[in-house]
C-alpha positions in Angstrom: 35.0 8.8 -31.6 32.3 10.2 -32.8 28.7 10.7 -31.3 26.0 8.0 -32.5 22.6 8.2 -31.0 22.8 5.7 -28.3 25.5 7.9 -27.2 23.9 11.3 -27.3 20.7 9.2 -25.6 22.9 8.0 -22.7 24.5 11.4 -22.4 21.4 13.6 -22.9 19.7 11.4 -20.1 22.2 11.2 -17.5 23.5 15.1 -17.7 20.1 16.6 -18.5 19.9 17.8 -14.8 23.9 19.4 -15.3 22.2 21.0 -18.7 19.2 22.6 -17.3 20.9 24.2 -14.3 21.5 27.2 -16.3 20.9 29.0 -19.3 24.1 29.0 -21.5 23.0 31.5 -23.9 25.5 34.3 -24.5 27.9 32.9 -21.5 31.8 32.0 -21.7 32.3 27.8 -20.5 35.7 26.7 -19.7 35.8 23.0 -19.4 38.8 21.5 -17.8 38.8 17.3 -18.9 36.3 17.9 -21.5 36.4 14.1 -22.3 35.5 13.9 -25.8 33.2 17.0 -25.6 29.9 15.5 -24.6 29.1 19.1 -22.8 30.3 21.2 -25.7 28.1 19.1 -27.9 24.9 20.3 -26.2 26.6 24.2 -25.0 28.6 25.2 -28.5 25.4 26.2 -30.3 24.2 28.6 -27.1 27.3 30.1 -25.4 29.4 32.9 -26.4 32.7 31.1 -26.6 33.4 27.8 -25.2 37.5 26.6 -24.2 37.9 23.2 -23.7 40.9 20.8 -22.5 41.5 17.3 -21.6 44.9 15.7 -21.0 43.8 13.6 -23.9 45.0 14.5 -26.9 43.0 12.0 -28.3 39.6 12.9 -26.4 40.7 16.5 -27.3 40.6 15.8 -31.2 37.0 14.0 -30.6 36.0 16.7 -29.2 36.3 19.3 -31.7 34.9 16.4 -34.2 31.6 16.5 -32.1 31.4 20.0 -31.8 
């Protein structure tokens, strides 16, 4: 799956609050059921190093197509 822009819409809008707790900038993220990497999607371009898994391996290949 990849992201179109009713999805990054609906995601941006619903986890902005998750996003804007904290500055990612320079910081190591561990995300345990990344889904198909909405997070990473908005993180990879401002952390340090980002590890993501998901029981998925499905969501887990979406994932790395998103980020």
């Amino acid at each position: 799956m990849k992201f179109d822009n009713s999805i990054k819409k609906r995601f941006c809008g619903r986890h902005k609050a998750i996003l804007e707790m904290d500055d990612f900038t320079n910081k190591k993220i561990i995300d345990i059921g990344c889904g198909i990497g909405w997070f990473e999607y908005f993180t990879a371009r401002k952390a340090e190093k980002i590890i993501a898994s998901d029981i998925s391996e499905k969501d887990l290949e979406a994932a790395k197509r998103n980020v």
